[in-house]
TORDO-7529 format. One line per field, with one value per residue: x, y, z of N, C-alpha, C in turn; residue in three letters. Coordinates in steps of 0.001 Angstrom, whole numbers, always signed. Example, Ala and Ser with C-alpha at 12.3 -4.5 7.8 and 13.67 -1.06 7.14 Angstrom:
! residues 2
n.u = c(+13190, +12850) .
n.v = c(-5690, -2250) .
n.w = c(+7800, +7080) .
ca.u = c(+12300, +13670) .
ca.v = c(-4500, -1060) .
ca.w = c(+7800, +7140) .
c.u = c(+13200, +12900) .
c.v = c(-3300, +30) .
c.w = c(+7800, +7870) .
residuo = c(Ala, Ser) .
END
This chain:
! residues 107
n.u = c(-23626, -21749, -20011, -22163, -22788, -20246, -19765, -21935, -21181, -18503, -18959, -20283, -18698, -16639, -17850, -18480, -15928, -15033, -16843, -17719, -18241, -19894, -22033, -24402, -27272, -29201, -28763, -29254, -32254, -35357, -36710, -39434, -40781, -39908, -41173, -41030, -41266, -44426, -45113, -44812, -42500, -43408, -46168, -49266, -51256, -54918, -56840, -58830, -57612, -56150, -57892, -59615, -57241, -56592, -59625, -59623, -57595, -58056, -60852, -59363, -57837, -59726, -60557, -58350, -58825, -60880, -60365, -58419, -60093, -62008, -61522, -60733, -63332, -64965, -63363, -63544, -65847, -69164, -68848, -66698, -68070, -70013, -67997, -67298, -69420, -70090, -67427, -67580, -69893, -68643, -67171, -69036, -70535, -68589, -68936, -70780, -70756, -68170, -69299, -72021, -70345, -69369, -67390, -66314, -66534, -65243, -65088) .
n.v = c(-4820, -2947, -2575, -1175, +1158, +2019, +2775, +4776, +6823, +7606, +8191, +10490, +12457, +12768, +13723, +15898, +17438, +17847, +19235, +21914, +25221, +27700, +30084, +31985, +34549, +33822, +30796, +30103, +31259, +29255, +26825, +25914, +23849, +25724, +28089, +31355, +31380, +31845, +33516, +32348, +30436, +28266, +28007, +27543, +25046, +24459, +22110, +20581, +20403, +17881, +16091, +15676, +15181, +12766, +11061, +11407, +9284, +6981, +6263, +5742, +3841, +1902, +2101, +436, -1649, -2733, -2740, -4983, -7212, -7031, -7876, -10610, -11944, -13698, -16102, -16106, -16010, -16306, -16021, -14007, -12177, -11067, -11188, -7815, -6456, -5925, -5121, -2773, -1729, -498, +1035, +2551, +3367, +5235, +7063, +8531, +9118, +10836, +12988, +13675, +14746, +17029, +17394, +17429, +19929, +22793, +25312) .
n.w = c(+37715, +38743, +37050, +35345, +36510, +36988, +34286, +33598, +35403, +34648, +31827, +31725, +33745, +31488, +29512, +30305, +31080, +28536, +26990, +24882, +26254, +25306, +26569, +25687, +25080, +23648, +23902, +26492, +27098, +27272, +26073, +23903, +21855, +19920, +20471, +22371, +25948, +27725, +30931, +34386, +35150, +37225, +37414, +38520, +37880, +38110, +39983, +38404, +36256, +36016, +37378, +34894, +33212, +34405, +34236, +31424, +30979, +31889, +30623, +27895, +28522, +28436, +26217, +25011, +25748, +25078, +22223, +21294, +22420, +20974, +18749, +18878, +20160, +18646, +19270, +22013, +23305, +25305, +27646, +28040, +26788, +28735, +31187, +29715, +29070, +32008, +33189, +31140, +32313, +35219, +34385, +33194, +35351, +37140, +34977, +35743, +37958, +37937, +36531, +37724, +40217, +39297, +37021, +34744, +34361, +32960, +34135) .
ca.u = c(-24210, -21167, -20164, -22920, -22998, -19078, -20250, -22324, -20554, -17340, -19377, -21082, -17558, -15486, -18665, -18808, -14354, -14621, -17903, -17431, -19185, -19763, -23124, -25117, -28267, -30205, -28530, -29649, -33661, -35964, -36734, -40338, -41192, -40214, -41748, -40737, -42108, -44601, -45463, -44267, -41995, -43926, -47251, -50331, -52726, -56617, -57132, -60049, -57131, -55333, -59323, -60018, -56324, -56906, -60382, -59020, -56145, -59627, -61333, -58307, -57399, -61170, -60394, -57326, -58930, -62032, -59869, -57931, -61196, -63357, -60727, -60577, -64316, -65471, -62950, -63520, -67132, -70406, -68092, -66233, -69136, -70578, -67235, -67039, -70372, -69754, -66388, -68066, -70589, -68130, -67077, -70343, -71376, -67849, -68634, -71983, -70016, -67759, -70556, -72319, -69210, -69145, -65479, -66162, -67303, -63866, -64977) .
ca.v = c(-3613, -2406, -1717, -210, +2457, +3111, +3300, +6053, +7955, +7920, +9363, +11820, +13182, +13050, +14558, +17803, +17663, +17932, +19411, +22985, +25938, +28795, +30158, +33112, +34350, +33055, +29258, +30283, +30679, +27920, +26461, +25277, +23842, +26937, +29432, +31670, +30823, +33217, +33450, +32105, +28517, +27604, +28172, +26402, +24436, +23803, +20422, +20238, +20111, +16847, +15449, +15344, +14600, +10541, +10698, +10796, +7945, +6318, +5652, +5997, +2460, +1102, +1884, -249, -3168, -2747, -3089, -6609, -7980, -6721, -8883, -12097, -12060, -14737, -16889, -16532, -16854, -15728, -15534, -12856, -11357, -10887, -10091, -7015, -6153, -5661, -3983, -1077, -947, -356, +2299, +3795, +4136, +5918, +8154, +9099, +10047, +12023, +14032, +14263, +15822, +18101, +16638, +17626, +21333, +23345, +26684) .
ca.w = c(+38261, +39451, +35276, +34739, +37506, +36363, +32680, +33116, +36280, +34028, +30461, +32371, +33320, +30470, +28794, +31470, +31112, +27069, +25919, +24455, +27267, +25140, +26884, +25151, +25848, +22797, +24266, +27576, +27026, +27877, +24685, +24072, +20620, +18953, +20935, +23424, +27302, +28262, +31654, +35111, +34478, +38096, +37188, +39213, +37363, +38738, +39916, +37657, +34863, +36665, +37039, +33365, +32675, +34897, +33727, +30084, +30799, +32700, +29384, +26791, +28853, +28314, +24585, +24612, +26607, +23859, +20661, +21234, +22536, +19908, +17428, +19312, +20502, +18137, +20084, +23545, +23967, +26110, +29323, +28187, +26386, +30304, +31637, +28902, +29820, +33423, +32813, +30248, +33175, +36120, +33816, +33106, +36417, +37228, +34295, +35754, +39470, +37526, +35705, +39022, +40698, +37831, +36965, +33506, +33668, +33150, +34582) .
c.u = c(-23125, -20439, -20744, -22863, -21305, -18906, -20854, -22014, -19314, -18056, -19924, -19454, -16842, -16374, -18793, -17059, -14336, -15488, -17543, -18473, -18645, -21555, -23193, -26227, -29552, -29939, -28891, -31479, -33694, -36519, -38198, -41161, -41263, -40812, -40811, -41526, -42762, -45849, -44831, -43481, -43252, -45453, -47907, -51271, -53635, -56250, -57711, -58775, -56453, -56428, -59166, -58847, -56568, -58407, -60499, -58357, -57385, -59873, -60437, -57910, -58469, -60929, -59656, -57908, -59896, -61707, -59852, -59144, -62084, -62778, -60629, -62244, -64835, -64890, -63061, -64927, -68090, -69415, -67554, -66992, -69709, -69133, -66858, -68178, -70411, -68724, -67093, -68874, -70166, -67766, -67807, -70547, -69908, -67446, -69522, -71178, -69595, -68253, -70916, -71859, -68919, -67714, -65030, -66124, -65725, -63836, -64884) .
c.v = c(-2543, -1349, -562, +1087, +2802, +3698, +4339, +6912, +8483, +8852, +10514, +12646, +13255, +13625, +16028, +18317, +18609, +18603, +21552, +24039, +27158, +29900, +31942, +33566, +34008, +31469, +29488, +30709, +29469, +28057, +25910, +25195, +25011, +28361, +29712, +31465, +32324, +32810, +32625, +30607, +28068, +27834, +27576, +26216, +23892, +22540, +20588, +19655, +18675, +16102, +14678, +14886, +12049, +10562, +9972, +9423, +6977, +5819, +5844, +4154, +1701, +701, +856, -1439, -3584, -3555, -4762, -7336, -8313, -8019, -10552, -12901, -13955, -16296, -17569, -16692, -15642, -15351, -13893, -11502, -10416, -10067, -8630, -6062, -5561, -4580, -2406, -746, -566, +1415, +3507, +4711, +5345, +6853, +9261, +9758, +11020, +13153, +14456, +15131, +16880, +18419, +17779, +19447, +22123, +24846, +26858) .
c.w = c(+38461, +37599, +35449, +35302, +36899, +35088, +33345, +34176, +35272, +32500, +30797, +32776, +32471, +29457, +29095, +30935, +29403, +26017, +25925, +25328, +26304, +25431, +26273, +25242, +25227, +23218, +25444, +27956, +27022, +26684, +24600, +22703, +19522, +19400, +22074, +24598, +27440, +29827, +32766, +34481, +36099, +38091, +37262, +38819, +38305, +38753, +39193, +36370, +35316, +37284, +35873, +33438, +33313, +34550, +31865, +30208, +31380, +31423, +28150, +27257, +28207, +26890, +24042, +25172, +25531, +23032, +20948, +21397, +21571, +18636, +17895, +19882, +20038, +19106, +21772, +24045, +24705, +27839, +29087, +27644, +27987, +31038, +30878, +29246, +31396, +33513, +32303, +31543, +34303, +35767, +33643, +34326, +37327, +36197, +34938, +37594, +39080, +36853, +36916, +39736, +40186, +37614, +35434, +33070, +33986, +34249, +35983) .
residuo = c(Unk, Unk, Unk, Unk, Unk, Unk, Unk, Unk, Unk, Unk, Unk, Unk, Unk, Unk, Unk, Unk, Unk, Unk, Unk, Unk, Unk, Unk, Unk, Unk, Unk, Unk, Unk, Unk, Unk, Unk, Unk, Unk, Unk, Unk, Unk, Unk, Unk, Unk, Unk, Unk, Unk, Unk, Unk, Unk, Unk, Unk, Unk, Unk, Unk, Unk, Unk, Unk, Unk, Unk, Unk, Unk, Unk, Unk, Unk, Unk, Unk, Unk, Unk, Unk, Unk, Unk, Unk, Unk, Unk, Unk, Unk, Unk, Unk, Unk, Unk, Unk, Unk, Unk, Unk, Unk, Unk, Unk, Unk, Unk, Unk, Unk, Unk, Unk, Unk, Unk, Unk, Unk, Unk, Unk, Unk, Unk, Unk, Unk, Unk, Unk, Unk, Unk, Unk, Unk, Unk, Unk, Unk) .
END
């Protein structure tokens, strides 16, 4: 542990000691895939957008629990048929809250 923490306290200085500082003000913009930034850097997104965003990762997971299952099915049987069943419907009915709430409507 004790390495490691002097590995990277020591590259981090002899990286700051040796690295070339010639700052300009095209190297001094905030860089963002090619574009220039337009508009505040602190700029406050709606909950509604941080909703949908864990509603997405919500069923983007379901998708991933789906697949593997869907491929091994034959193997595991009527149990997990039922537990799969149950699952999608835990889901459902926490799609139908979030509709209700009107999670979905952006405006």
């Amino acid at each position: 542990m004790i390495v490691s923490v002097l590995f990277g306290t020591v590259t981090l200085l002899i990286g700051n000691l040796f690295r070339l500082r010639r700052p300009y003000k095209e190297k001094l913009v905030a860089y963002e895939s090619g574009n220039l930034p337009i508009g505040e850097p602190r700029e406050k997104f709606s909950v509604k957008y941080y909703i949908i965003a864990m509603l997405f990762v919500v069923f983007d997971v379901e998708a991933v629990f789906l697949y593997p299952w869907a491929l091994v099915y034959d193997k595991i049987g009527l149990y997990a048929l039922v537990e799969m069943i149950l699952f999608i419907f835990i889901l459902v009915i926490g799609y139908i809250y979030a509709w209700r709430k009107e999670a979905f409507n952006w405006s």
